[in-house]
C-alpha positions in Angstrom: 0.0 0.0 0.0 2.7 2.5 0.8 4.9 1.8 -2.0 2.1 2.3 -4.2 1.8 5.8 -3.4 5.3 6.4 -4.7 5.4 4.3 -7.4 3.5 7.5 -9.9 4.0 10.0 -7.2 0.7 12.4 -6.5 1.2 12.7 -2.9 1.4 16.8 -3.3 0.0 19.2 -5.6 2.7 19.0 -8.0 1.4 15.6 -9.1 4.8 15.2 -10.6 3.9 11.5 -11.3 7.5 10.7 -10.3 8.8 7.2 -9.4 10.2 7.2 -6.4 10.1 3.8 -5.0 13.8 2.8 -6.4 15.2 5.9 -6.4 15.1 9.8 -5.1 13.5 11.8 -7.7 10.3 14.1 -8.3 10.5 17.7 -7.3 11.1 16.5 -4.1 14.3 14.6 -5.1 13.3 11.6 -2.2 12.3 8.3 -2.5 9.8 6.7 -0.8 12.0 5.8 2.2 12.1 9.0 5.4 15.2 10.9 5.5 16.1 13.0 8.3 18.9 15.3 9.3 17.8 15.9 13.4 16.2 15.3 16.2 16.1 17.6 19.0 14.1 19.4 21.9 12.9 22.6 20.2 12.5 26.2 22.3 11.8 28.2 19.3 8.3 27.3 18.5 5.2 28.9 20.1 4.4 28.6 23.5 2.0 26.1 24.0 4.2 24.2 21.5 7.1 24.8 23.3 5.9 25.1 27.0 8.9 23.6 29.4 10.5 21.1 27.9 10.7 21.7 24.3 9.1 20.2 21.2 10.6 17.3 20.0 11.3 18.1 16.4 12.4 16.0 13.5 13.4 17.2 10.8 12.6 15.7 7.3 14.9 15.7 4.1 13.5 16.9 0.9 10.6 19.4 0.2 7.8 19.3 -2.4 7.7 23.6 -2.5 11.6 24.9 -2.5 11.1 28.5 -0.7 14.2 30.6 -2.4 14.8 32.0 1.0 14.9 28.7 2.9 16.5 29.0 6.4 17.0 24.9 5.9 17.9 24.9 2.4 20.9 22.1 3.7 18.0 19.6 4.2 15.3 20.8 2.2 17.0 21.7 -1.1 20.8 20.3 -0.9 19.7 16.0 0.4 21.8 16.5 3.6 20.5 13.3 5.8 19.9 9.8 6.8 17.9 7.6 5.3 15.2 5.9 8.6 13.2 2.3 8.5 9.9 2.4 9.8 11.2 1.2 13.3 14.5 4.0 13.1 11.7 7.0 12.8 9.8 5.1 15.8 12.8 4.8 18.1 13.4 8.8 17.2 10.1 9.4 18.3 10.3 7.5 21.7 14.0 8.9 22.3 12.2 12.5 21.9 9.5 11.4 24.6 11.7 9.8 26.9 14.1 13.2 26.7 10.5 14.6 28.0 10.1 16.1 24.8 6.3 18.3 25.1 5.1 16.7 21.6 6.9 15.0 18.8 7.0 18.0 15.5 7.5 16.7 12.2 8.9 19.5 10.2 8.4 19.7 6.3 7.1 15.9 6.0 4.9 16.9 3.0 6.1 14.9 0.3 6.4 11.6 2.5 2.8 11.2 4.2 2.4 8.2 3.5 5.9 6.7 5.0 5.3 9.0 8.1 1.9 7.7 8.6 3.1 4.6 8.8 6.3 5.3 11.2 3.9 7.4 13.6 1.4 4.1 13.5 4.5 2.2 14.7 5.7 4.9 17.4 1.9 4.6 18.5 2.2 1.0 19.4 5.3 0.9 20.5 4.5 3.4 23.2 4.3 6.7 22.2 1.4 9.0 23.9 2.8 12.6 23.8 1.2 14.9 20.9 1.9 14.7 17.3 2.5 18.0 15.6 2.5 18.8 11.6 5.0 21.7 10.7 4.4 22.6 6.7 4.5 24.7 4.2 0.4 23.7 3.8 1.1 22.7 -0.2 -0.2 19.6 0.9 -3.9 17.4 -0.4 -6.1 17.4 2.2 -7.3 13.9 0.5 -3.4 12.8 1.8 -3.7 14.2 4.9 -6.4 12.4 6.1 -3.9 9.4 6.2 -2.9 11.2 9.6 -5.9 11.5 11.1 -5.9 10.1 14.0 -1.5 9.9 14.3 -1.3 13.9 14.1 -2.8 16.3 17.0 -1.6 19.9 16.1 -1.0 21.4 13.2 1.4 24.1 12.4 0.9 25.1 9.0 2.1 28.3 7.1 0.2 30.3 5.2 3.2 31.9 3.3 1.5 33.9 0.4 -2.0 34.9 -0.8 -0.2 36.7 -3.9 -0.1 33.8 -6.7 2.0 35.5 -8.6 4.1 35.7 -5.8 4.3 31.7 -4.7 5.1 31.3 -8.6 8.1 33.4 -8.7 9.3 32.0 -5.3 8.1 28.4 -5.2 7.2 28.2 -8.4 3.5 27.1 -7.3 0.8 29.5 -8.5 -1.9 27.2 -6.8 -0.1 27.7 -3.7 -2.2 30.0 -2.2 -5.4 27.6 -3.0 -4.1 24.2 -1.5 -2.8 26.2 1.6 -6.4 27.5 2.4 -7.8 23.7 1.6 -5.7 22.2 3.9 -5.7 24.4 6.8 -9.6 24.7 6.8 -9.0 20.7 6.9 -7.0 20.7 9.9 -9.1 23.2 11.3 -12.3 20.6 11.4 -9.6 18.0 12.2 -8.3 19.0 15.1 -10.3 21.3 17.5 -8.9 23.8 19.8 -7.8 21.9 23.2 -5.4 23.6 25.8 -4.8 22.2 29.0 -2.9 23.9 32.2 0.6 21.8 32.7 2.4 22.9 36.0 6.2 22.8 36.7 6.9 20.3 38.7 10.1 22.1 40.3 8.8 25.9 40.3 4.9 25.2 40.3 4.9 27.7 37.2 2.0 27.2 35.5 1.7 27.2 31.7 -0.6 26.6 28.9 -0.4 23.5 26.4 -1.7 22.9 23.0 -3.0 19.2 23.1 -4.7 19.8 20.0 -5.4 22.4 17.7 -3.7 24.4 15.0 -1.2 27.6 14.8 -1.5 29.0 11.3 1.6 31.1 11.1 2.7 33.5 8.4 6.3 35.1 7.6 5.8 38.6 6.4 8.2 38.9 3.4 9.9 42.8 3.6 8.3 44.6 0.8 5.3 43.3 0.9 3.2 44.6 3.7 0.2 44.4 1.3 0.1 40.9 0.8 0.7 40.5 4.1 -2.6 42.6 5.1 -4.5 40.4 2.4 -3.1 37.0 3.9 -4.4 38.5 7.9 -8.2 38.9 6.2 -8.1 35.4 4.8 -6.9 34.3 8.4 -9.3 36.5 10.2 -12.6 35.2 8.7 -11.9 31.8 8.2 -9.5 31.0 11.3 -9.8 33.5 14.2 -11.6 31.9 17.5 -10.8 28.6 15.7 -7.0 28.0 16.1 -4.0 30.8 16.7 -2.8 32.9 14.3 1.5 33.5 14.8 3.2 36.2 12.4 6.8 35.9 12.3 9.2 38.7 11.4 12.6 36.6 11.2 13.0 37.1 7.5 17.1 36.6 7.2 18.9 36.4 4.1 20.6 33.1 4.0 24.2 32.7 2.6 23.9 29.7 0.4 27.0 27.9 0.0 26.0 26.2 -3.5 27.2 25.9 -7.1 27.2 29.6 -9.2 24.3 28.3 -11.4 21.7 27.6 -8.6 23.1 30.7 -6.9 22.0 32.8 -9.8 18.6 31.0 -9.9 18.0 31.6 -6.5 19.1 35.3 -6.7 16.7 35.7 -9.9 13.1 34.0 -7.4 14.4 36.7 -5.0 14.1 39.6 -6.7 10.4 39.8 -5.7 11.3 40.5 -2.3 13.9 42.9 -0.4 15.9 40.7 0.5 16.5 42.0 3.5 16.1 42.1 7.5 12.8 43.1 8.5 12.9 47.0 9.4 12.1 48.4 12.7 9.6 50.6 11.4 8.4 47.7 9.5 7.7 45.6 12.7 6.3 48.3 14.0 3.6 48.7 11.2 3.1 44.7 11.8 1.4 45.6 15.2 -0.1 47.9 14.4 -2.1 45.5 12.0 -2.6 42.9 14.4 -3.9 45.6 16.8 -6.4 46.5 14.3 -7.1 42.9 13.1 -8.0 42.0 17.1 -7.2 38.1 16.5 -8.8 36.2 19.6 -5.5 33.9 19.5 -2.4 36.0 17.9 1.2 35.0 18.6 4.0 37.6 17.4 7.5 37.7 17.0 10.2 39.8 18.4 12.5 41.5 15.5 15.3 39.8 14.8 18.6 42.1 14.4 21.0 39.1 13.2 21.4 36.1 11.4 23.8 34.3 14.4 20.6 32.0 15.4 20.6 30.3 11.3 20.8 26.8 11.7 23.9 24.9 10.2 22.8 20.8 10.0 26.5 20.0 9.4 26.9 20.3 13.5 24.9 17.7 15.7 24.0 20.9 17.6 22.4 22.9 14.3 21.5 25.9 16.2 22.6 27.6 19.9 21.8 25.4 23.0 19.3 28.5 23.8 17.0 26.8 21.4 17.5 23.3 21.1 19.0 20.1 22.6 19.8 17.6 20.0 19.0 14.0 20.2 19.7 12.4 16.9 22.1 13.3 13.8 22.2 12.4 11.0 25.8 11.5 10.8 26.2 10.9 14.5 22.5 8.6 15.5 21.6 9.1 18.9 23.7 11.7 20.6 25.4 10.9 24.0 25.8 13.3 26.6 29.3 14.2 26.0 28.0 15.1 22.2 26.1 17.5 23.8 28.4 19.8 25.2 
């Protein structure tokens, strides 16, 4: 059953027809085994994702929608990771919950569904019982995503664009903008808002936690406060009071390390943005617009002044210890406490 889903790939809306069951190819370039790159105890999501312990986040190789500005373009774009059975993703997943991990957060899984599905079932009845998080892009079939109902709790979808001609000059998706409504009205009904009170059991601070639900988050892209404003309305009629809304403001241009002709590729996609920090008079417009879009559930972001936090998947500690503790590499496997350090 699952190899018949790669063997003409339509798992995503590229319907690429690919055959990846012997070999890594489709826009994607993966096959139709998991890859990963790391595992780790995330403190840089929101906060009832985060709460104390950290999300245990894993992220997948490959992508089916190739953002231009990519902060994991090492994973994503360039194949950097491991290749995982069914029973290595499973172990993951029980090594992030026994590292008291607050949920397990599967981070651009889009173009492997199927496989996930399939590794979270296994996680499941081996003993996993912490919350399942989806982190994606949201170019994603909501007729595929049902194969996680029932394995996935929260969703934590972006909404990256309204503008199609935007999403085709940076993703080069033009129905971007359409799947990524579909599928977050579908997690919507899927997954109902549920927070519950969790208390420190050292301090007796007491904070809240998503056990279900979704956070639809959107990157404003400097330059383009408009679409921005556009994207907010979308959110405001058809997710406000449903599920949080989080607008991040850490646009960083990346330096790419790759070869001069996908360099000059990349520069021409990002020519339809500044490519550039987000101004402080820019963040300063942001909320104003959240103030006047009064969001029952809005998360924002503090401005971001430098680009020292970008991660670097290379090191089995891909960004500071102030926002994650690894527990798996992909060169290294499961990472000891002297790794850590």
């Amino acid at each position: 059953m699952i190899q018949s889903e790669y063997g003409q790939c339509h798992i995503c809306p590229r319907n690429c027809s690919a055959n990846r069951v012997d070999a890594r190819a489709g826009f994607c370039k993966e096959s139709s085994v998991i890859r990963a790159a790391s595992a780790c105890l995330h403190f840089g999501e929101e906060p009832p994702v985060t709460v104390f312990n950290g999300s245990g986040t894993i992220f997948i190789s490959g992508c089916n929608l190739g953002c231009a500005f990519c902060q994991n373009y090492q994973i994503s774009q360039q194949g950097m990771g491991a290749n995982l059975s069914t029973q290595d993703f499973a172990e993951i997943c029980l090594a992030l919950q026994n590292a008291e991990a607050e949920n397990i957060n599967i981070v651009t899984g889009s173009h492997d569904i199927p496989a996930i599905a399939q590794g979270l079932t296994e996680a499941r009845l081996k003993g996993l019982t912490i919350p399942v998080c989806w982190n994606s892009s949201a170019y994603e079939k909501p007729e595929k995503l049902k194969l996680l109902s029932g394995l996935v709790d929260i969703w934590l979808p972006d909404y990256k664009t309204i503008n199609t001609d935007v999403s085709r000059r940076l993703f080069k998706a033009p129905d971007y903008p359409q799947w990524a409504q579909e599928s977050i009205l579908f997690m919507i009904e899927e997954s109902p808002l549920k927070l519950a009170e969790k208390k420190h059991r050292v301090t007796g601070e007491v904070k809240e936690k998503m056990e279900s639900g979704v956070i639809v988050r959107h990157l404003f892209l400097p330059g383009h406060i408009d679409d921005t404003i556009l994207t907010l309305q979308w959110l405001k009629e058809y997710v406000d009071g449903k599920g949080f809304i989080s607008l991040m403001s850490q646009y960083t241009p990346v330096p790419f390390k790759e070869a001069p002709d996908e360099a000059k590729a990349r520069k021409e996609k990002l020519s339809i943005v500044e490519n550039r920090l987000v101004s402080q008079e820019e963040f300063e417009s942001l909320q104003d617009i959240l103030e006047a879009f009064d969001f029952q559930y809005v998360f924002y972001q503090e401005l971001e002044e430098d680009t020292e936090w970008l991660p670097d998947f290379n090191r089995v500690q891909p960004f500071s210890y102030a926002l994650a503790k690894p527990v798996w590499h992909w060169r290294e496997g499961f990472i000891s406490e002297e790794q850590k350090v």
